[in-house]
C-alpha positions as CSV (number, residue, x, y, z in Angstrom):
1,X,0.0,0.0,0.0
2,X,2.7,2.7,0.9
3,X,4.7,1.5,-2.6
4,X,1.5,2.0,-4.6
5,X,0.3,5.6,-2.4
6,X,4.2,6.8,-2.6
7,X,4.5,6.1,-6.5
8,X,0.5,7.8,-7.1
9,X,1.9,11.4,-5.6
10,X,4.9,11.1,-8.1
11,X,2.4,10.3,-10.9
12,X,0.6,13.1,-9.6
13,X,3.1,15.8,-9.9
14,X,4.3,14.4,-13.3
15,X,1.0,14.9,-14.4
16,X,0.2,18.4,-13.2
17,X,3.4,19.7,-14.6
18,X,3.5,17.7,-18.1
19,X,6.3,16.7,-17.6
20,X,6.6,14.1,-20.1
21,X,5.0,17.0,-22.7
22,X,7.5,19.3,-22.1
23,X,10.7,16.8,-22.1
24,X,9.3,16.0,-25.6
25,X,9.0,20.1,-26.6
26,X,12.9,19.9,-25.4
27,X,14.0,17.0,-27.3
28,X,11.7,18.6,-30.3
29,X,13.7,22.1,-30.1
30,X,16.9,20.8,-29.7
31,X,16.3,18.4,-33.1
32,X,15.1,21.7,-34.8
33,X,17.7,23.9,-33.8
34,X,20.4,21.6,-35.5
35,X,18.4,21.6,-38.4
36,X,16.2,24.9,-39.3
37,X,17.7,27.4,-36.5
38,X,16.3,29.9,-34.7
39,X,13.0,28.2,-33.2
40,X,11.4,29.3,-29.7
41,X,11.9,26.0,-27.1
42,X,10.6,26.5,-23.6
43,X,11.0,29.1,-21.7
44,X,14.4,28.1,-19.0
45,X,13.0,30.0,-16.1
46,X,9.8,28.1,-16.2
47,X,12.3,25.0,-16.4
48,X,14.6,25.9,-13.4
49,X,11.0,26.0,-11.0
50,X,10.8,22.6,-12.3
51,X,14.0,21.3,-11.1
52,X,14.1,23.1,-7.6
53,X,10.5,20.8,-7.2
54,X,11.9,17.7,-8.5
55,X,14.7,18.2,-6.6
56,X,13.3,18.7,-3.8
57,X,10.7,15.2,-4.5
58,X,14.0,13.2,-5.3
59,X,15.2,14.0,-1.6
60,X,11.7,13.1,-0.1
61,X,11.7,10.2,-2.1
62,X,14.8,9.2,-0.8
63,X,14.0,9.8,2.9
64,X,10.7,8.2,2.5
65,X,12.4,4.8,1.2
66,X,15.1,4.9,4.0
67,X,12.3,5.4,6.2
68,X,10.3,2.5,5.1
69,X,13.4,0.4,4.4
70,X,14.0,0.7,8.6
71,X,10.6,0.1,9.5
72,X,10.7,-3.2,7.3
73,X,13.9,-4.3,8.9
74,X,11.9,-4.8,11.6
75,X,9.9,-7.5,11.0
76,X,12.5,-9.1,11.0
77,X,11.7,-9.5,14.9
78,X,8.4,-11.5,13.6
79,X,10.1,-13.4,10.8
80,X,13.5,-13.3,9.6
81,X,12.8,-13.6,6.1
82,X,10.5,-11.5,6.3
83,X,12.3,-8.6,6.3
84,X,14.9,-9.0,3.4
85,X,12.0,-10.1,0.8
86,X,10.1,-7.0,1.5
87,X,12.9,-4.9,1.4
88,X,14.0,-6.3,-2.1
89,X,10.4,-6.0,-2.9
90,X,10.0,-2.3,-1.6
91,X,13.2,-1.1,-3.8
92,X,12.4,-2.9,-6.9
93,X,8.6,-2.0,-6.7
94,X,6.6,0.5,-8.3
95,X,7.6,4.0,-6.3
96,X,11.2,3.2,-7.4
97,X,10.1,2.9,-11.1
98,X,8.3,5.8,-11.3
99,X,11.7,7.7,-9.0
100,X,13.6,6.5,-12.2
101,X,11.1,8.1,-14.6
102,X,11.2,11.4,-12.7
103,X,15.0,11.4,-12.6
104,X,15.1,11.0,-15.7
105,X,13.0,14.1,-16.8
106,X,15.2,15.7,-14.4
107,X,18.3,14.9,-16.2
108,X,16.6,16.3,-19.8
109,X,14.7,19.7,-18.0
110,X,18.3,20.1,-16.4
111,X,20.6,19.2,-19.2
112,X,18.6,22.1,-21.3
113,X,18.6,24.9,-18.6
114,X,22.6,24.2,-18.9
115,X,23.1,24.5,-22.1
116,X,20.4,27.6,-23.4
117,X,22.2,29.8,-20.2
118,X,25.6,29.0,-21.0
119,X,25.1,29.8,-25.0
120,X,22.8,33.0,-23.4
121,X,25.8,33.9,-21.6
122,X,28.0,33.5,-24.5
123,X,25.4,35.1,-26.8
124,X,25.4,38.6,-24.5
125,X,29.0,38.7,-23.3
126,X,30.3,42.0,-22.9
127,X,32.8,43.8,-20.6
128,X,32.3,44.5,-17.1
129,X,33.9,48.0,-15.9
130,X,36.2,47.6,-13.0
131,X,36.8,44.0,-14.2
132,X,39.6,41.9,-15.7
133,X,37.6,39.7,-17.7
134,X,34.6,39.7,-19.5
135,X,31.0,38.7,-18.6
136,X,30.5,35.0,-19.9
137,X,33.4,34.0,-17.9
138,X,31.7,34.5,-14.5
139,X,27.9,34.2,-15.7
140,X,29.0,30.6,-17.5
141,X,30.9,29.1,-14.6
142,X,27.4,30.3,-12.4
143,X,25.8,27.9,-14.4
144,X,27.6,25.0,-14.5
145,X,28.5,25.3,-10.7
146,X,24.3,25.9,-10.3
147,X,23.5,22.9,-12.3
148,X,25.9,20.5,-11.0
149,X,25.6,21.2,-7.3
150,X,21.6,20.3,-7.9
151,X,22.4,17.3,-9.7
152,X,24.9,15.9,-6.9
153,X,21.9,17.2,-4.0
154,X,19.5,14.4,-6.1
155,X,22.3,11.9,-4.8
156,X,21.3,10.2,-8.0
157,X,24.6,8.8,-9.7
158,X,23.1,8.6,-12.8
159,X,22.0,12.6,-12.7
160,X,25.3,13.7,-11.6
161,X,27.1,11.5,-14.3
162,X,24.6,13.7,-17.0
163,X,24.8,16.7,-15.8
164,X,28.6,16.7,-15.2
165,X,29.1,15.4,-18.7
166,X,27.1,17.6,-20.0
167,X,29.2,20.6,-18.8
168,X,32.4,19.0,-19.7
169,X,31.0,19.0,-23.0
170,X,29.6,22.5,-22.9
171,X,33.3,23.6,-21.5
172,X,35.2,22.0,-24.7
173,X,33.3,22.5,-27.3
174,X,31.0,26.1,-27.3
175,X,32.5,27.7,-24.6
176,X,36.0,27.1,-25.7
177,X,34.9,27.9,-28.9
178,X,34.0,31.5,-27.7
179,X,36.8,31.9,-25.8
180,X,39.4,31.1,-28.8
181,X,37.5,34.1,-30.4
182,X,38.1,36.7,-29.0
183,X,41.8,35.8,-29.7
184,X,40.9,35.5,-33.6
185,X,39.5,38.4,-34.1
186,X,40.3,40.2,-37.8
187,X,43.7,42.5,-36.8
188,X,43.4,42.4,-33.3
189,X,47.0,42.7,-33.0
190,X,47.7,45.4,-35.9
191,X,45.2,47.3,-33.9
192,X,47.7,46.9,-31.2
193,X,50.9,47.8,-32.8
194,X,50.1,49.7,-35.5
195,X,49.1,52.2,-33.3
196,X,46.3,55.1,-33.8
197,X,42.5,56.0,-31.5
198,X,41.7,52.5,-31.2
199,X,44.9,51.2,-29.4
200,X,43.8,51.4,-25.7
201,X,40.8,49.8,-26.5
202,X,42.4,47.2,-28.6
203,X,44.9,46.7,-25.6
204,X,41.8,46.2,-23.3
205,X,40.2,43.8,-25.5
206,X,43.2,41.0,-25.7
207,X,44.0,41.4,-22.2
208,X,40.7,40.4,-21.4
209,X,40.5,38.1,-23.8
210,X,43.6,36.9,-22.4
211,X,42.4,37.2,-18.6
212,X,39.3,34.9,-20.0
213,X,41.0,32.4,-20.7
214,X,43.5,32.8,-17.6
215,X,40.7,32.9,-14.8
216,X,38.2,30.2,-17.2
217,X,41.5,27.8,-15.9
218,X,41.3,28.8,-12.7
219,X,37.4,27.7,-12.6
220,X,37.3,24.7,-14.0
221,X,39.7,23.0,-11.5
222,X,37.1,24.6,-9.1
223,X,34.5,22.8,-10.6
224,X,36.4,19.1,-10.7
């Protein structure tokens, strides 16, 4: 009875917030966005209410099958093989399916709030007075830390494995991508050397270019 009431409250909630619906829209967008371009996807602040919920399920669900793990165990007072076969049965029943389902749309709602703030980031970079680097640097590295210290609260290993992934992948491929550049830019270092109105702003640009990349190292060991 508790395995059947503790999976129907999950159903519930997946339900209410269409969950399975709205992983679909995201798997949808990102398909379209490979292939016609710029196509509206769901809106990431909507998404990120969605994963401080789950979240905060996932860690119910957790203390809810600890709880009824202990009170199983004893039975074992009554009969001791009682309590092992209902504990196998308790894990493997139905509220721990429909966990795994929800984990699951939390590892797809999550993987896309990563990536559509990390490319918004990249998208409105610009430079911050009074700083050494520019503004994707810090708002990027937000992020990933946001995303990744919520995957390892689900204490799900599989979520963490995701979600770390990918921001590895999100660090090596578009993220490296804008940070190499700002060191290719057309003339950058004529600009420099050649001299003329545009050098102290020239100057500015490559050392924060340069600072980008220098403090972006500095982060990502922070991050491992």
């Amino acid at each position: 009875e508790c395995d059947s009431r503790g999976s129907l409250i999950l159903k519930k909630y997946m339900e209410y917030r269409k969950l399975g619906k709205l992983a679909a829209d995201i798997n949808s967008y990102s398909k379209n966005l490979l292939s016609v371009g710029n196509v509206e996807g769901p809106d990431p602040r909507e998404v990120e209410l969605y994963l401080e919920e789950i979240l905060s399920l996932t860690q119910l669900g957790e203390d809810y099958t600890e709880y009824m793990v202990s009170k199983i165990r004893g039975l074992s007072s009554i009969d001791p093989e009682l309590g092992p076969r209902a504990t196998k049965a308790f894990k493997s029943g139905t509220f721990s399916k429909v966990v795994q389902d929800i984990t699951g749309f939390y590892v797809i709602l999550e993987e896309f709030f990563m990536v559509e703030n990390v490319r918004k980031a990249i998208k409105i970079d610009e430079h911050v007075p009074d700083s050494l680097t520019t503004s994707m640097v810090d708002d990027v590295f937000y992020v990933l830390q946001s995303c990744c210290r919520r995957a390892i609260s689900t204490s799900n290993i599989n979520s963490v494995v995701a979600v770390l992934s990918g921001a590895v992948n999100l660090l090596s491929n578009e993220y490296l991508e804008a940070l190499q550049q700002k060191m290719r830019e057309p003339n950058l270092g004529a600009k420099l050397f050649l001299g003329g109105v545009g050098v102290q702003k020239t100057g500015t640009e490559i050392a924060a270019a340069l600072n980008n990349m220098d403090v972006s190292s500095d982060y990502v060991l922070k991050l491992r």
